[in-house]
C-alpha positions in Angstrom: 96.1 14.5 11.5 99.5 15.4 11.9 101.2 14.5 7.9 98.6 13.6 5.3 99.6 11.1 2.7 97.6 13.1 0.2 96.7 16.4 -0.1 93.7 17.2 -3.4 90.6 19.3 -4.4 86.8 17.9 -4.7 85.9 20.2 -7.2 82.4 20.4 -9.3 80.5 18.0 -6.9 76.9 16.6 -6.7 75.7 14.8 -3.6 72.4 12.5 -4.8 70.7 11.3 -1.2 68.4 8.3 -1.0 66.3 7.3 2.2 66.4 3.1 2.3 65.3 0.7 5.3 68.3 0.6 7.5 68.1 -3.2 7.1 68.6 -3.3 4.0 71.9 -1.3 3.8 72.9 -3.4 7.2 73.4 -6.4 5.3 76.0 -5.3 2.9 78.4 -4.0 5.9 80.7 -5.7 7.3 81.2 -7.1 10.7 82.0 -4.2 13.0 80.1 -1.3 11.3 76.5 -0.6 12.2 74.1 2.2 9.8 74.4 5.4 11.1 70.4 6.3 10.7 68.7 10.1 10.6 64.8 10.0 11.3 64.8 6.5 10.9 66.1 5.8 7.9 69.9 4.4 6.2 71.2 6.9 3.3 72.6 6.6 0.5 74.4 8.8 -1.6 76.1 8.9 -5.4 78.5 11.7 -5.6 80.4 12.2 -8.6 83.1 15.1 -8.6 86.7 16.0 -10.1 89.5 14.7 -7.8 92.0 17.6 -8.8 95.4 18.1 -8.3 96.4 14.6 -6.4 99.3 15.2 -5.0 102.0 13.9 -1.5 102.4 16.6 0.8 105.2 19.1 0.0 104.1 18.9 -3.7 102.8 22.6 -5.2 99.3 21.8 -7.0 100.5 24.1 -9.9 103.6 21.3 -10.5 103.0 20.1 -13.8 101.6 16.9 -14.8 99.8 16.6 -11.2 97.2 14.4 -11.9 93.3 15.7 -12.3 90.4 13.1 -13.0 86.5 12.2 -12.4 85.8 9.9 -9.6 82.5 8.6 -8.5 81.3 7.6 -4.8 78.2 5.8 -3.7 78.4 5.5 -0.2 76.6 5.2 3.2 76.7 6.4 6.3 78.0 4.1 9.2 79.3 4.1 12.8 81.7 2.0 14.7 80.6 0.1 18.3 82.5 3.0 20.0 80.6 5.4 18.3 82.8 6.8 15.7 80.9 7.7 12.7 81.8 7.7 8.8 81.5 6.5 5.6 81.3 3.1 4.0 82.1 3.4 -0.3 79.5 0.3 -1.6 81.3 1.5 -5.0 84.3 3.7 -6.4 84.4 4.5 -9.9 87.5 5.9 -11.1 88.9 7.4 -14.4 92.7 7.5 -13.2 94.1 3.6 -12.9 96.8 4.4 -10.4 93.9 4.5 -8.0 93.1 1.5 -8.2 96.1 0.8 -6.0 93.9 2.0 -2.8 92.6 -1.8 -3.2 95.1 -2.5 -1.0 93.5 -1.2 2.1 90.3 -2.5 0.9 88.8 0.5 -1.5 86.2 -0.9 -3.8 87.8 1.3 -6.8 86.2 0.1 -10.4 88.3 1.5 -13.5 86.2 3.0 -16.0 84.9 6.1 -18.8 84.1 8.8 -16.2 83.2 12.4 -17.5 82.2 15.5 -15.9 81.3 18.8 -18.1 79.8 22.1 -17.9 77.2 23.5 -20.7 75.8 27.0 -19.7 74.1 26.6 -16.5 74.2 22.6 -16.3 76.8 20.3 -15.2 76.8 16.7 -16.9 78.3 13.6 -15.2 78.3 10.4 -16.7 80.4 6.8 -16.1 80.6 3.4 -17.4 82.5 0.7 -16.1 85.1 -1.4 -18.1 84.0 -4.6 -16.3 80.2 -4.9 -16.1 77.3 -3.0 -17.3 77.3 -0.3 -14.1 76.9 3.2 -15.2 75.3 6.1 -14.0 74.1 9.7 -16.4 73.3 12.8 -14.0 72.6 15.9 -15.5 71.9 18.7 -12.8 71.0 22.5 -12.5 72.8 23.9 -9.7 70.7 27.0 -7.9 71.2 29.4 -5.0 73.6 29.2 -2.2 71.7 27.6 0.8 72.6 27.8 4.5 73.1 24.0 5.7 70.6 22.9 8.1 71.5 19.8 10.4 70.4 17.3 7.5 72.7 18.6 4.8 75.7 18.6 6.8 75.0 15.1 8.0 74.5 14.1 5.1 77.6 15.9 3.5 80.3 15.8 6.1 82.4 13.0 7.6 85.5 13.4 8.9 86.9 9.4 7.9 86.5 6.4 6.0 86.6 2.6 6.7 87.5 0.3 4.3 88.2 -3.8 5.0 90.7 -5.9 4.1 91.7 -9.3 5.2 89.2 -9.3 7.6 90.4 -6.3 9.0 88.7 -2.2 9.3 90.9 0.1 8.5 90.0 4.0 8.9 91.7 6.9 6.8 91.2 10.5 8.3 89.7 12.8 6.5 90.0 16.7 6.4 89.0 20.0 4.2 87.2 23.0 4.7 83.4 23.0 5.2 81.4 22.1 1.9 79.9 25.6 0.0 76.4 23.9 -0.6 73.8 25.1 -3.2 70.6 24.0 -4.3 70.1 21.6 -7.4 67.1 20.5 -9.9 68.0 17.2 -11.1 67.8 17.2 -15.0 68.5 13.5 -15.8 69.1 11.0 -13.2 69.9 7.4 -14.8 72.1 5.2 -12.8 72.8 0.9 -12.0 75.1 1.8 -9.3 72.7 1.2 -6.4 71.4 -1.9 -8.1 75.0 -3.4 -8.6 76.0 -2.7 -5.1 72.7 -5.0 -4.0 70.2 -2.2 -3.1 66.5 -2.4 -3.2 64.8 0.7 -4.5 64.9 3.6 -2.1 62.3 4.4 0.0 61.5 7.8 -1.5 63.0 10.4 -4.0 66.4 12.2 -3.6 67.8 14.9 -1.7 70.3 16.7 -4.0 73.2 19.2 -2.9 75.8 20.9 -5.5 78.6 22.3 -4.4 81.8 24.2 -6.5 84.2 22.1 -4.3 86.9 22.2 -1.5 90.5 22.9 -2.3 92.6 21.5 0.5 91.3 18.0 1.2 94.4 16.5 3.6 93.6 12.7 3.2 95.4 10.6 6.3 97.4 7.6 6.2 95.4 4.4 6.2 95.7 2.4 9.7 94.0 -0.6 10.9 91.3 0.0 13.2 91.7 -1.0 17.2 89.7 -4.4 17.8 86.9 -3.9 20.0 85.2 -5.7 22.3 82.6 -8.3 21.5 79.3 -8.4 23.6 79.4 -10.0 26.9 
């Protein structure tokens, strides 16, 4: 990435991690993207965080009235023909409208009530959105520091997204430094997300990360993806 288009934090985030049958996350990607398995099965993952300091590049994050907010990802793993992993968002919850103008390029962004909050050692997310009844309440204890094995940072780390619009992929670049993960005991786990998005139940419980955040998250400019070649 040579100028990002945005430059933000991930701050106070929680990475949720469900096993399904590849299949059945295969059938809600679109043409061109294939699930991006590990030992077998498709993953899923609701990750709420604070999106802080949203700002163009050249902007100081200290400027005031840069924008801070709660967003919410559930997302999937995925890889492209030529191999080229990263994520697919099934959903994008958003307390911050001006977001919603990523649509453009395809970003399923959902305006809604998004809030995260710290009391002693717990951190609280919860969301509702203003169309629909999807909503999510996650209440988690965040533990110890771990050293990431080769599950958590595939799980945690992608270096791009692919969104589609007008029957085209588009990929946005992605880059920050690598995620500080800890340990977490979920508390409360209540969420419609997966069901609104077309998902079966998983195929066992959650894997659970916390993490304090990243502060320099460069986000590229969207471009359309290269067509590639069909089967012959």
């Amino acid at each position: 990435m040579t100028v990002p288009a945005l430059r933000a934090g991930w701050l106070t985030q929680t990475f949720v991690h469900w096993p399904f049958r590849p299949d059945d996350v295969q059938a809600l990607l679109p043409d061109g993207l294939v699930v991006d398995e590990y030992e077998g099965a498709a993953w899923v993952s609701l990750t709420p965080f604070v999106m802080a300091d949203v700002r163009p590049p050249g902007v100081p994050a200290t400027l005031p009235g840069v924008p801070t907010f709660a967003e919410t990802n559930l997302r999937t793993y995925v890889r492209r023909r030529d191999g080229r992993d990263g994520l697919w968002f099934l959903s994008l919850e958003v307390a911050w409208p001006p977001m919603l103008a990523a649509r453009a390029v395809g970003a399923p962004y959902n305006p809604g009530a998004l809030s995260v909050t710290r009391s002693g050692d717990t951190v609280s997310y919860a969301g509702s959105r203003w169309a629909g009844e999807a909503s999510y309440r996650l209440v988690v204890r965040p533990g110890l520091p771990i050293r990431p094995a080769e599950r958590d940072v595939w799980l945690t780390s992608r270096w791009r997204a692919y969104t589609r619009r007008l029957g085209v992929l588009w990929e946005i670049p992605v880059e920050h430094e690598p995620w500080p993960l800890a340990e977490a005991d979920v508390e409360v786990l209540e969420e419609t997300l997966t069901g609104a998005a077309g998902l079966p139940a998983p195929l066992g419980e959650p894997v659970v990360h916390f993490s304090e955040g990243v502060r320099h998250v460069r986000l590229g400019v969207s471009r359309p993806c290269a067509r590639e070649p069909g089967p012959t």
